[in-house]
Structure formats: structure tokens, C-alpha cells
N, C-alpha and C positions, 0 to 999 in steps of 0.2 A: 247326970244324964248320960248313957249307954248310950255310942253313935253305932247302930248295925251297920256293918259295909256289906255288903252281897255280893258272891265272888260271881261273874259272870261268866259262863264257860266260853272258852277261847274260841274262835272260829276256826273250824276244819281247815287243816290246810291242805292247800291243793299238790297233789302228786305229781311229780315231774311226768309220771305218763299221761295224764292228763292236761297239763300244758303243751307236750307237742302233740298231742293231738287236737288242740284249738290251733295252732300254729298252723300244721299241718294243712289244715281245713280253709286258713285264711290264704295260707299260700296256696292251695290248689281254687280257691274261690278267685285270686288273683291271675291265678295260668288262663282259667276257664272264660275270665272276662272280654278280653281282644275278641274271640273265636263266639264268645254267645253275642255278642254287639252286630257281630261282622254276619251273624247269620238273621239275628234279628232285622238289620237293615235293609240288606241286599239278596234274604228269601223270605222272612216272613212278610215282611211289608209289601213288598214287589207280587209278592204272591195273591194279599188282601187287596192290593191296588186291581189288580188283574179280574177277583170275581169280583169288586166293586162296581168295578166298567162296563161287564158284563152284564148288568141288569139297566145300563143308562139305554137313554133312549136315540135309536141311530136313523138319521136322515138317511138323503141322498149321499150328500158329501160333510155330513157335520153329527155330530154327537154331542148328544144334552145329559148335562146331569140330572136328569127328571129317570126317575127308576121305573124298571116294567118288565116284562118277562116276555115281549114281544121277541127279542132278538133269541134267545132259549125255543121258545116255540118256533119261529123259523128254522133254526139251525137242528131244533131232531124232528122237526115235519119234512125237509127237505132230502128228496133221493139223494143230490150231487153230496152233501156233508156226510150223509149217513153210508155212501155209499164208501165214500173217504175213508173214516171209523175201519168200516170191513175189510177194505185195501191196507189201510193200516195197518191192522192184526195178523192180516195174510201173510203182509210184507214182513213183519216183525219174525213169524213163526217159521215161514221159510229159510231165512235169511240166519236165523238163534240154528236151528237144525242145520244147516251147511255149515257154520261155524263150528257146530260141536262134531261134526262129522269129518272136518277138516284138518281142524286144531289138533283135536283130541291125539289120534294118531303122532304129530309132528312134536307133540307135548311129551306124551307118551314115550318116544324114540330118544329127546332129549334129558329127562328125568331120571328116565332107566337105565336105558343104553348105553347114554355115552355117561361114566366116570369121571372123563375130567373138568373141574371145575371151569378150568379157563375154556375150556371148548364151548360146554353148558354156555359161559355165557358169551362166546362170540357168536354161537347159535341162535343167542336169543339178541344179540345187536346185532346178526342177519336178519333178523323178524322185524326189527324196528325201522330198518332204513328205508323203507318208504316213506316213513313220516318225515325224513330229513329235507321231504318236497313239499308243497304247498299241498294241502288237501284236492286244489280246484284241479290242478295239473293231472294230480293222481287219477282222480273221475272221468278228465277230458284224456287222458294215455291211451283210453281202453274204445276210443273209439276205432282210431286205424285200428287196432286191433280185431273188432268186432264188424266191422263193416263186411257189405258188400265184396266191397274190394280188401279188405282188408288183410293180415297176415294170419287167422288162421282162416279164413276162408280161399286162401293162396295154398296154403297146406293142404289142405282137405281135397282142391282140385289134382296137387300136383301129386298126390300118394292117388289119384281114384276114389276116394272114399265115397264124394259125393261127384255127382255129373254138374251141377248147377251152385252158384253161391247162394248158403243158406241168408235168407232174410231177414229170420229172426232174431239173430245173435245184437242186432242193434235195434234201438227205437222199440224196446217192447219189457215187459216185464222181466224176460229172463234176461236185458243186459243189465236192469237195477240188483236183480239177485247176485249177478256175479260180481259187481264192482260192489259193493257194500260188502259179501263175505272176503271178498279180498281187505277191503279196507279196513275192515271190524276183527279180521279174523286171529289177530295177535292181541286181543283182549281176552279170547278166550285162550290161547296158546299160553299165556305168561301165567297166569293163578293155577291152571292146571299144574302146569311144570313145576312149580313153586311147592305145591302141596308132595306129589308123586317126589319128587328130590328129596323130604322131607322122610320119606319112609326108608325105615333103617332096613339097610341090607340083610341084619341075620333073619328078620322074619320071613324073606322070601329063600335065603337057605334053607333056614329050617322046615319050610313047606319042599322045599326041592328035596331034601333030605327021606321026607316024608312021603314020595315019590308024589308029589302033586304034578297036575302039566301045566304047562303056561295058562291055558286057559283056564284051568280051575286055580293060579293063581292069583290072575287076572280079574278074575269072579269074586273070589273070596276075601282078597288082599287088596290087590291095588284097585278098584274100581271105587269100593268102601272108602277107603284110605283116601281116593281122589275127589272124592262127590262134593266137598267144601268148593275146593279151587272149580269146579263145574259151575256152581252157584255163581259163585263172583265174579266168575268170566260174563254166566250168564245174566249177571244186574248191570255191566258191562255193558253189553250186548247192545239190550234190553235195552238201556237209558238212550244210548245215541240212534239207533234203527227206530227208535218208535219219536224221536223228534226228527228225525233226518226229511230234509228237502232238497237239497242242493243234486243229490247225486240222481234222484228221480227226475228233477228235472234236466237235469243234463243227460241224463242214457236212454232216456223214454220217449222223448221228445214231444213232454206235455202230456204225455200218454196216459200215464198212470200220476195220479192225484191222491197223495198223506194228507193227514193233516198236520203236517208243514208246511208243505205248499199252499194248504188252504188258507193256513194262520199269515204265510207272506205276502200271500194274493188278496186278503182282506184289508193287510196293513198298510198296502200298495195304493189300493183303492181308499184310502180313509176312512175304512168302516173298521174304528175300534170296537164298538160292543161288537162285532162277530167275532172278531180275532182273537178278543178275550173269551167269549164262548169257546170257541175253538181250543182255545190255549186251558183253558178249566176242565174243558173234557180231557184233551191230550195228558193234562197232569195228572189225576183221578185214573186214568187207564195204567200211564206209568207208576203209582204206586199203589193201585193194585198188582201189577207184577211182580216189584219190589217185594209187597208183600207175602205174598204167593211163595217168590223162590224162597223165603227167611223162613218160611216154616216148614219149608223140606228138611233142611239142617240148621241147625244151630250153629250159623258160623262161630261166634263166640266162644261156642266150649269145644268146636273142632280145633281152632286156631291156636 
């Protein structure tokens, strides 16, 4: 009797480059875990929680989990919200344009101009020390400032400029523009700077060499060159002026109404479906922004 054995062919073995790259993958699936939990818990869910609410049913002073679309229909039937929205946008779009009108310049001056590193950045921990104060303080500073009475309505009489204290520097729209481009305006100052520092100096030789003038290198080189860091200043911007309420209600004096305030003023009053409407639109408007500036440049492949 002949016993056939049958050679079975060996299995493949596996290539060390292929083993760290399972490695690889498990340790980066391990980095990514803390950071996808952390956003899963405390944005997506928070976030579901919020247009869940939004559809619950709101009393006087109580909220039912019975769903309905009453509160949505109040809130974009209604002038005072929708007029919010418009305030909103306004405030947002004034406020992003002072910044980049602002910064840009003082970015500009620090990136290019000055050469030394340790200046660059004691220039740019001049920009920050505001923040070394309480937010509330910084907003409440600007009133003696801005008043009536205040110091430069003391200037303006004692140069002549004006015969009378201007009124509207407080309690009105332009003192929310001025204290938020103040407060915001080192979000757009630091990415700019960041980027323009980044641009080697022989290319602006080389265009000088080339007899360019500032201004056409300005145009051609560095404005190009800077447009990433504009972006990021501008999502910056953008994220805290289109949530902000605190500084509106303190410079306006209830005047002018975001939908911050609306979202505080509903939360106050215990009407959660509004405030989660509120807060659903507020979010949807800020990432259509977001959106928006991402597809001017590709941060990504500029960075």
C-alpha cells in the first residue's frame, strides 16, 4: 500500500514592511482614541442633545419632551430673532474687516520688518497681554474710555476737534465694533505673522533685484504668501464674534441684540427649545463660514 503525502505549500510570509505598518496603524488608532472619545462626548453628543431640544415642546416656564416644530416656526416667523441673525452677520462682518484692517498692518510690520527673532516675539507677547486680564474687565475698561465724560471725549474737546462730547462712542453699535476688534484683533495679528515670517528672504531680494517696488512685491509675493494665515486669523475671528454676547451687552447697553444674547436671554427665562433653536442656527451659520473661508485656500497644502 503507497501512502501519498501532499506537500502543502507554506503560507506567505509576512514582510517586515508590512508588519510595521499594522503596527503603525494600531498605534496611531491608539493616539487617535483619547481625542475621537473626547470629541465624540463633549461635541457630538452635546451637539445632538441641542437640535433634539429644539424640536421639544416649550411652555411658559417648562419644556416637554413631546417634539414639534412650533418652536422653529416661532423663532424664523419672529422680527426680534431674525432681526438678531441680521445683527449678527453685520456684527460679524464689520468686526472680521477692522480686524484684517487692523492686524494686517501690525503683522505685516512684525514678520517683515523687524528681523529679530526675540523682538518678533516680545512683539507678539505685547499683543497678548490683554489677555493676562479677565475678559469682563477688558470690555468694562472701554467705558471711561468711551463715555460722555470719558478720556477721549476729554481729548477731542481739549485739542478743539469737537465743540460738544460725541454721544455715540458709548451705548451704541460702534462701541461693540471697537471693543471686540480690540479684543479679537491678536487672532488675526498672530497667523498672519506666522505665515509672512515664514517667507524666505531671497525671494523678496530677488524681486528687488528685479527692480520690483514694494507694492508689486507686496501684490505678488507677500499677500499670496500671506492669504493662509488671513484664513485662520479669519476662522478665528469668525468662531468667537459670531458666538460673542457678553461684550454686546456690556457696550450697548441692551442695544444691539446677537444671537448670544438671545441664546442667554432664553436660557435665563427657561425656555430651552428656543435657545436650542437659537444655538442650531448660531452653529449652521458658523460652519457655513468655516466652510466658506476653507475653500478660498487650502490650508493644508499651504501649511
Amino acid at each position: 500500500m503507497t501512502t501519498v503525502i501532499e506537500d502543502f505549500p507554506d503560507e506567505p510570509a509576512v514582510s517586515p514592511a508590512a508588519t510595521r505598518e499594522a503596527k503603525d496603524r494600531r498605534r496611531a488608532f491608539l493616539l487617535l482614541t483619547p481625542g475621537v472619545l473626547w470629541m465624540v462626548l463633549f461635541m457630538l453628543m452635546p451637539l445632538v442633545m441641542v437640535i433634539y431640544v429644539s424640536f421639544w415642546t416649550q411652555s411658559t416656564f417648562a419644556v416637554e419632551p413631546t417634539l414639534t416644530t412650533a418652536s422653529w416656526e416661532r423663532f424664523l416667523s419672529s422680527p426680534t430673532y431674525l432681526t438678531a441673525i441680521g445683527t449678527t452677520l453685520k456684527t460679524w462682518i464689520i468686526v472680521l474687516l477692522a480686524t484684517i484692517v487692523v492686524g494686517y498692518p501690525v503683522a505685516l510690520f512684525i514678520g517683515l520688518f523687524v528681523k529679530n527673532r526675540t523682538l518678533q516675539t516680545a512683539l507678539l507677547v505685547a499683543c497678548v497681554i490683554p489677555f493676562w486680564t479677565s475678559f469682563l474687565i477688558r470690555v468694562i475698561a472701554w467705558r471711561p474710555m468711551l463715555g460722555t465724560e470719558g478720556a477721549i471725549n476729554i481729548i477731542l474737546l481739549k485739542l478743539g476737534i469737537v465743540s460738544e462730547p460725541l454721544s455715540f462712542l458709548l451705548f451704541s453699535e460702534f462701541s461693540v465694533y471697537v471693543g471686540m476688534t480690540q479684543i479679537y484683533c491678536v487672532f488675526m495679528v498672530g497667523p498672519i505673522t506666522f505665515m509672512i515670517a515664514r517667507i524666505d528672504d531671497s525671494i523678496i531680494e530677488a524681486a528687488r533685484d528685479l527692480g520690483a517696488s514694494f507694492g508689486t512685491i507686496f501684490r505678488r509675493i507677500v499677500l499670496p504668501l500671506s492669504l493662509p494665515g488671513v484664513i485662520v486669523g479669519t476662522i478665528f475671528v469668525s468662531v468667537m464674534v459670531l458666538g460673542e454676547f457678553a461684550t454686546a451687552a456690556s457696550l450697548s447697553g441692551r442695544k444691539v441684540n446677537l444671537l448670544g444674547n438671545i441664546i442667554v436671554s432664553q436660557v435665563g427665562s427657561l425656555k430651552w427649545a428656543f435657545a436650542a433653536v437659537a444655538g442650531v442656527v448660531l452653529t449652521v451659520i458658523i460652519t457655513a463660514v468655516i466652510t466658506l473661508a476653507l475653500r478660498v485656500v487650502d490650508i493644508r497644502k499651504e501649511m
